[in-house]
N, C-alpha and C positions, 0 to 999 in steps of 0.2 A: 247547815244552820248559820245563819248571820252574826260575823263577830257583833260585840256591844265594845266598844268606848267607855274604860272604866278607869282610865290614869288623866289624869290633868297635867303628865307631860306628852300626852301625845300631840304630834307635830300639828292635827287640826285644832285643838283644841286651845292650842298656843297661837294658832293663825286669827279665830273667833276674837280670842281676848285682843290680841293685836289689833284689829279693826275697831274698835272701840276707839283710837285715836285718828284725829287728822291726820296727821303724818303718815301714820303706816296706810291709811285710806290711800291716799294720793301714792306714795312707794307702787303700789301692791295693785291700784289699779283698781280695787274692789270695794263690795262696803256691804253690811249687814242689813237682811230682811226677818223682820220678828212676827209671826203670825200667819194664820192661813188666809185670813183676805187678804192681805198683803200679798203674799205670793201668789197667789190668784190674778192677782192685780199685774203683779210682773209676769205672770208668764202671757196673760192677757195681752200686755204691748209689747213685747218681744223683748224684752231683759235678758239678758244672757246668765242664766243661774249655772253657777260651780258646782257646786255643792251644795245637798239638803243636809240636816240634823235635823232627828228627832227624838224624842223619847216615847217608849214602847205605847204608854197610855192612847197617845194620839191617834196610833194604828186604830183601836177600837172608837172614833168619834164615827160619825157621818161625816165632817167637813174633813176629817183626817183622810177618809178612806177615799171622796170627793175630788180631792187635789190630787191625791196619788195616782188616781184614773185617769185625771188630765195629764199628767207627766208621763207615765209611764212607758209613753214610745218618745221622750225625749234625749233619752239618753244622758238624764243627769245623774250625776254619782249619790247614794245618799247612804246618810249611816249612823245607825243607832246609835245613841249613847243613855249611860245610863242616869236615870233621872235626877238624882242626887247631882249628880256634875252638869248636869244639862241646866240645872237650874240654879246653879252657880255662876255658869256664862248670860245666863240672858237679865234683859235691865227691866224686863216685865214683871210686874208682881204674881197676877195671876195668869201666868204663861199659858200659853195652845200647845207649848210643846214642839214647835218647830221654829229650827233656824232655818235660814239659807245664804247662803254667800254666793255674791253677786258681783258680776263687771262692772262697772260705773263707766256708761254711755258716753263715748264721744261726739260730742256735739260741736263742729269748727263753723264758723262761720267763712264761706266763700262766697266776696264781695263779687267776683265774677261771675257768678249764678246763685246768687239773694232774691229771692222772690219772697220775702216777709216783708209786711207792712205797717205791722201793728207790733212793736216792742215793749218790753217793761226794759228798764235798767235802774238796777239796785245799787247804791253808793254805799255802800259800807254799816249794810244793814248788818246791827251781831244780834240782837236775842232769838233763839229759836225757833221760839213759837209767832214770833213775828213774821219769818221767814217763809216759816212752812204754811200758814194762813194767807199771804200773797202768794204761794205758788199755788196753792188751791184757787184761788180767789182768781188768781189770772188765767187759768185753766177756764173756769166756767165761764168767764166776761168775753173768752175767745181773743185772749192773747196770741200770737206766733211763737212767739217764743220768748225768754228771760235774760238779760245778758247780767251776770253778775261781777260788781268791783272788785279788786284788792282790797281786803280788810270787812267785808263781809263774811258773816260765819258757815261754815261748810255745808251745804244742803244737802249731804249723805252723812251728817251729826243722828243720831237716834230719834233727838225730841224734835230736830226740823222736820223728819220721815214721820213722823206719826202725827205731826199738826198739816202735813197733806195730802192725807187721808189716802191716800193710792196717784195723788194728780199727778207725784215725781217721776210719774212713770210715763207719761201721755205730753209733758211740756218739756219741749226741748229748752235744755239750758247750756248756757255759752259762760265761759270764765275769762275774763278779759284782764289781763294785769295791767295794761295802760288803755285805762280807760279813756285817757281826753284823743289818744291819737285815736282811737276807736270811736268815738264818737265824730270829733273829723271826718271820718273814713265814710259816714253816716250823712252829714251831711254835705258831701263829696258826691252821694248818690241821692240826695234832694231828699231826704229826708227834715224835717223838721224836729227837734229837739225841744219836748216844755219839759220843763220844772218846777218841781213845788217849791216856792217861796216866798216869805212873811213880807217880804219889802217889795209888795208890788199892788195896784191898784186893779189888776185883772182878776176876776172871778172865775174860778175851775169851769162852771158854767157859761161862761162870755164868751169865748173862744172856738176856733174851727181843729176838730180833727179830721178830717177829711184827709183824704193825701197818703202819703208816708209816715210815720210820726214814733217817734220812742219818746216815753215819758220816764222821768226820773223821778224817782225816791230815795228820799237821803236817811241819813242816818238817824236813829232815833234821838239822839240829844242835840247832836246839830246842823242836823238837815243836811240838806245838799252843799256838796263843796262849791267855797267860791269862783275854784277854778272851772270848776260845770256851769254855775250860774254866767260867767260872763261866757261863756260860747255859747248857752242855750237861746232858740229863740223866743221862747215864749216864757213866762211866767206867770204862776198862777196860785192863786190860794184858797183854802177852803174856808168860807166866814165861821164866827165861833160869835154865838149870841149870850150865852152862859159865859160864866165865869172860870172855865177852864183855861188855862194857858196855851193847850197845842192840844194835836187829838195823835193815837195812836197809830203810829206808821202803817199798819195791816191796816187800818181802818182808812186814812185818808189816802191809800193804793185803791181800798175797792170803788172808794165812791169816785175817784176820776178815773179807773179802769170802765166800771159801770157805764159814765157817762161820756168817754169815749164812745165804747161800745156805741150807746143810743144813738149817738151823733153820725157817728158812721153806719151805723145803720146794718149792723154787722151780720145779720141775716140773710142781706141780699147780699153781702161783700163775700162770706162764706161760701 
């Protein structure tokens, strides 16, 4: 019989709550999966999973009993706990009943064999759900990949994972602490650099992506930093016909990720 998990000083369950912060995220190398499409999702692109938790109920679902048949020749460790404590670590209201603790993907970028051409790079994006809505968002317009700034909020945080729906698992993402020598490095390799910004007379629309090209999104109160805007080469805005002052960062990512896309044509580039 299956021990159960019934102290909340045990060593995993001390690990679980630990993950809940940045810090021990980045320590520990790991980060928490809440839900069974989610897991799905990761063992679907090759996540490297530690550890399952479950509470017993789960076992009796269809999706409970679903996943376990997909695992079950992978040799991941998994272990009951009981539901009362189980549902004290998780941040879901109406929980599925399983956690999983996860590797968090190394993704480096090597300028000496770069074959991407199409980037997003995030400046210092923090709310969440902003985050996690352009990593979706960039996943279906057929991004390469993500390079994210220093002072951007963490994309293995909980409510970034659940605003992208499963895409954090399929879009490689890069963490770049110096961003301008990295973007150098960028265009070093002929890339072209645009940027979102208010103080320019070109239209998101106007403009060629064709090529190499990383687009930058700045931060939500104040855009992209100056020191991006002066090495960027292009600049570009999105018109506002209404009376709003700015439009929301996830929002003006999709419509010039979109209209890259179009432009490049990105069906025959794929």
């Amino acid at each position: 019989m299956r021990d159960v998990i019934k102290s909340s000083n045990n060593s995993l369950i001390k690990l679980i709550r630990s993950l809940k912060s940045k810090k021990n995220r980045s320590n520990h190398g790991m980060f928490i999966i809440e839900g069974i499409r989610f897991i799905e999702f990761a063992v679907e692109n090759k996540i490297d999973l530690v550890e399952i938790c479950y509470s017993k109920d789960m076992l009796f679902t269809d999706g409970g009993k679903n996943l376990f048949n997909k695992i079950k020749d992978k040799k991941i460790k998994s272990y009951e706990i009981e539901k009362k404590l189980f549902d004290s670590i998780t941040d879901t209201k109406n929980t599925q009943g399983i956690i999983a603790i996860a590797k968090i993907p190394e993704y480096k970028i090597d300028f000496n064999n770069f074959t991407r051409k199409f980037i997003l790079i995030l400046d210092r994006i923090q709310d969440p759900g902003n985050l996690g809505t352009i990593i979706r968002t960039a996943d279906a317009a057929g991004v390469d990949c993500i390079v994210i700034s220093k002072g951007t909020v963490d994309p293995y945080n909980e409510k970034v994972l659940r605003s992208t729906m499963g895409s954090i698992f399929s879009m490689p993402i890069h963490y770049e602490k110096e961003i301008l020598e990295f973007i150098n490095k960028l265009k070093d390799n002929e890339f072209n650099i645009l940027s979102t910004c208010l103080n320019t007379n070109s239209y998101y629309d106007e403009v060629d992506y064709q090529g190499k090209i990383a687009i930058v999104i700045g931060n939500e109160a104040n855009g992209v930093s100056e020191e991006i805007i002066d090495i960027s080469d292009i600049l570009v805005k999105i018109p506002i016909w209404g009376k709003a002052e700015s439009l929301n960062a996830s929002i003006a990512a999709g419509i010039i990720m979109y209209e890259a896309s179009k432009n490049r044509n990105i069906n025959k580039i794929k």
